[in-house]
ROSE-32699 format. One record per atom (N, C-alpha, C): residue in three letters; x, y, z. Coordinates in steps of 0.001 Angstrom, whole numbers, plus 500000, padded with zeros to 6 digits. Atoms other than C-alpha are relative to their C-alpha. Last residue first. Layout:
BEGIN
ALAXYZ ...
REM end
This chain:
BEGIN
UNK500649498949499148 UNK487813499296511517 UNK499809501558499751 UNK502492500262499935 UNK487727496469508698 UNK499843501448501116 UNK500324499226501398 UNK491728496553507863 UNK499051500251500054 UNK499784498501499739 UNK492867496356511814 UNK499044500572498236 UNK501118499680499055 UNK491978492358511427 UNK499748501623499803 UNK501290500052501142 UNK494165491928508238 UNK498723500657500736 UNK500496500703499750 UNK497365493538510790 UNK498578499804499065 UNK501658499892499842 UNK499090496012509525 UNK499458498960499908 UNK500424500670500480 UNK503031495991509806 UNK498808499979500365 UNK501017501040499400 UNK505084498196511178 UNK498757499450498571 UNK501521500284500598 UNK507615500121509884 UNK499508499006501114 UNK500264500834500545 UNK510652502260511622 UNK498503499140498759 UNK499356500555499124 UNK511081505462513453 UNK500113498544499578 UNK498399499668499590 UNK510324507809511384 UNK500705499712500129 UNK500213499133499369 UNK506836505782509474 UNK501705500491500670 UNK498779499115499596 UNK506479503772507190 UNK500019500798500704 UNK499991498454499978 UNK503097501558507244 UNK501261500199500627 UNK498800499345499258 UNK503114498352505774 UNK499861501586500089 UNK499561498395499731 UNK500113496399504567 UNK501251500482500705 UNK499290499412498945 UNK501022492731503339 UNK499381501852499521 UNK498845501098499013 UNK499403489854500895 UNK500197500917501155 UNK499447499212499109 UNK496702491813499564 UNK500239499301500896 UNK500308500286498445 UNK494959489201496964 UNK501097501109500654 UNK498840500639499640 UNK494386490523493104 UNK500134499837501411 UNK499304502060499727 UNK491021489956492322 UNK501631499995500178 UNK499343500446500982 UNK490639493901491111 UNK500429498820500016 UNK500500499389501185 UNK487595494905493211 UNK501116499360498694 UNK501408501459500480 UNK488636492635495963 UNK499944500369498699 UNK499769501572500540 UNK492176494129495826 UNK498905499014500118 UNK499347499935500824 UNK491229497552496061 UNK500278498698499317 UNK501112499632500755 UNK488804497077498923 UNK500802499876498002 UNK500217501082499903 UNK492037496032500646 UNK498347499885499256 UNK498839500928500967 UNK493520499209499556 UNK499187498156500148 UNK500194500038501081 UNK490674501059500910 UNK500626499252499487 UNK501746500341500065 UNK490168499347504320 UNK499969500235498442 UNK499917501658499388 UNK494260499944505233 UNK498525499554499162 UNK499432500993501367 UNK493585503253503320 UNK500511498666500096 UNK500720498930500863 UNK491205504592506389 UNK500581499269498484 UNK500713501285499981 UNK492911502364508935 UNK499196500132498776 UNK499279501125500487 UNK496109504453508191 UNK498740498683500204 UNK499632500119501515 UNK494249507586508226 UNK500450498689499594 UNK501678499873500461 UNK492340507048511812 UNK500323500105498362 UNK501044498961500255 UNK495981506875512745 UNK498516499465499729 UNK501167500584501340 UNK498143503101513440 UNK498660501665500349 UNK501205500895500122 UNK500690503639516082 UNK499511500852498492 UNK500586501090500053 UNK504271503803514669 UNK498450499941500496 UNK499515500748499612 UNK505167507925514687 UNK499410498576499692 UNK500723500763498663 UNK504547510031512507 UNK500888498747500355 UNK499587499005498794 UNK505185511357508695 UNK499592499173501066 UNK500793499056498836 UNK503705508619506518 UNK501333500610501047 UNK498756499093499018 UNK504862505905503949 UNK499453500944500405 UNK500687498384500191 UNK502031503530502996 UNK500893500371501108 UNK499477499884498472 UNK503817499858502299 UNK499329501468499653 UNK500045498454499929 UNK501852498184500059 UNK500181500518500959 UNK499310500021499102 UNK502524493875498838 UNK500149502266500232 UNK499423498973500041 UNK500374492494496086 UNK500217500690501444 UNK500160498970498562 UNK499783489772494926 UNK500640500797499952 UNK501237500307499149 UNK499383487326492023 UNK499726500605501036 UNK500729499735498353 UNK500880489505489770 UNK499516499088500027 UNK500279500996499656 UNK503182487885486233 UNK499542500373501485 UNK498632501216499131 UNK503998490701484560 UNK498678499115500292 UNK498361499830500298 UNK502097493359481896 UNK501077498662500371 UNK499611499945501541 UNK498734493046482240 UNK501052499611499488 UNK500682501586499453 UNK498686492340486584 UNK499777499729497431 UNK498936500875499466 UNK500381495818486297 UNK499568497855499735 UNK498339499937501158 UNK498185497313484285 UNK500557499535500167 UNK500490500500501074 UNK494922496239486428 UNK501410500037498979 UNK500131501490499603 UNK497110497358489632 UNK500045498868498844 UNK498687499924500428 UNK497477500883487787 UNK500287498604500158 UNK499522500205500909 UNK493985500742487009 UNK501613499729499947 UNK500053501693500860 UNK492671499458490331 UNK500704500820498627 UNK499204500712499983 UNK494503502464492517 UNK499840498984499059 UNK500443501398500528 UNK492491505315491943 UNK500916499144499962 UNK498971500478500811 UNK493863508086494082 UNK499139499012499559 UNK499817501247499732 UNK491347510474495929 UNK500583499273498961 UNK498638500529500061 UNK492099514016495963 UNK500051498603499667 UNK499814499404501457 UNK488249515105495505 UNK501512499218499733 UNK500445498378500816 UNK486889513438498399 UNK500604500103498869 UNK501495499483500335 UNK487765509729499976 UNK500287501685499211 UNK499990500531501010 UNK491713507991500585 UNK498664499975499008 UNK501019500680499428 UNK492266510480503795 UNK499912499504498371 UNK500587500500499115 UNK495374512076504093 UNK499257498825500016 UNK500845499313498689 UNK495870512351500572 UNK500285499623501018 UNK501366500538499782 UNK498571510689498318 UNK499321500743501520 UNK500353498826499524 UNK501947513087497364 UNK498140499191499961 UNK499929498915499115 UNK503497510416495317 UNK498732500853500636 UNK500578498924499715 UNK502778507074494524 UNK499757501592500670 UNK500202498937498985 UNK504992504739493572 UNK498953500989499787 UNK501266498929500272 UNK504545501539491359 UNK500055501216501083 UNK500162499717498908 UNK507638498986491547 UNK498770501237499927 UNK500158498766500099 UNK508332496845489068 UNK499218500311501013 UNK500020499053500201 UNK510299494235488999 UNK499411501063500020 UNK500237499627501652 UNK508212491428489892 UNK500577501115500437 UNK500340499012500616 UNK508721490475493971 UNK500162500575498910 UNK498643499410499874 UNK509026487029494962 UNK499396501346499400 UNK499956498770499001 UNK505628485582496685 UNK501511500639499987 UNK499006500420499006 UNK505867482568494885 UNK500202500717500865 UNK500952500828499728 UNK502808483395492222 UNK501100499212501539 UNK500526501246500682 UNK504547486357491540 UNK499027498977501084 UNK499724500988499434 UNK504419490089493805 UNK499353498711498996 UNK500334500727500423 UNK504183493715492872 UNK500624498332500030 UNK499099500821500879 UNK504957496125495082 UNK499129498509499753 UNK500959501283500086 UNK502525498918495587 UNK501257498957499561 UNK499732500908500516 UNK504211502198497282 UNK499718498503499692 UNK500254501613499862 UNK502106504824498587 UNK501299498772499302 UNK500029500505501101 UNK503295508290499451 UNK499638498658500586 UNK501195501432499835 UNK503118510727502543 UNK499713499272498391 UNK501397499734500949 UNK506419512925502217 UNK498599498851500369 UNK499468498386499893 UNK509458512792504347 UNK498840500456499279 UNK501161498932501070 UNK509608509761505088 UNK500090500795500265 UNK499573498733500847 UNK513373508410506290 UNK498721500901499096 UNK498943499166498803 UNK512953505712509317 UNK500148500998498792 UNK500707499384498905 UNK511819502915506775 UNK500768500890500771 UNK500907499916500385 UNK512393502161502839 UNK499289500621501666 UNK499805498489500482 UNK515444501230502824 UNK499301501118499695 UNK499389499484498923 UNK514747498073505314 UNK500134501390499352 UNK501072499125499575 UNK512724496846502355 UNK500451500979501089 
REM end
């Protein structure tokens, strides 16, 4: 995962898909060029690709690091798809093991608490 922080350059999502052991299923789901904000016209639907995924392999979870310009604290955006994504995984029963937000300087990790504000 380390390859993954200190180099955004774009704001994208990445969903990794996770077995019943918490190893990670091949495939990897990116998302380019995702809004700011995870509401209005731009907004990404996440359950079908989820739903596909959870078709295909063996999901029980799922693991989303949201890469971002910026530095480590936590925006008004990152609580924003922190709340959706975890909305995401009621709606589609799969559980949201880990948020991760990328950012310049490293990642951090999103706390379950931070997902509600």
């Amino acid at each position: 995962m380390a390859y993954l922080a200190g180099s955004v350059v774009r704001r994208q999502l990445r969903i990794f898909f996770l077995d019943w052991q918490g190893a990670q299923v091949a495939t990897i789901a990116p998302i380019y060029s995702v809004p700011i904000f995870p509401t209005g016209n731009e907004r990404v639907d996440l359950a079908p690709v989820i739903k596909n995924a959870v078709r295909k392999s063996d999901v029980d979870a799922l693991m989303i690091f949201l890469e971002r310009p910026g530095g480590a604290d936590l925006s008004e955006s990152d609580h924003a798809w922190t709340a959706e994504l975890r909305e995401v995984s009621l709606a589609t029963g799969v559980p949201l093991r880990a948020v991760l937000v990328s950012h310049r300087t490293g990642v951090r990790c999103v706390e379950p608490d931070d997902y509600e504000r």
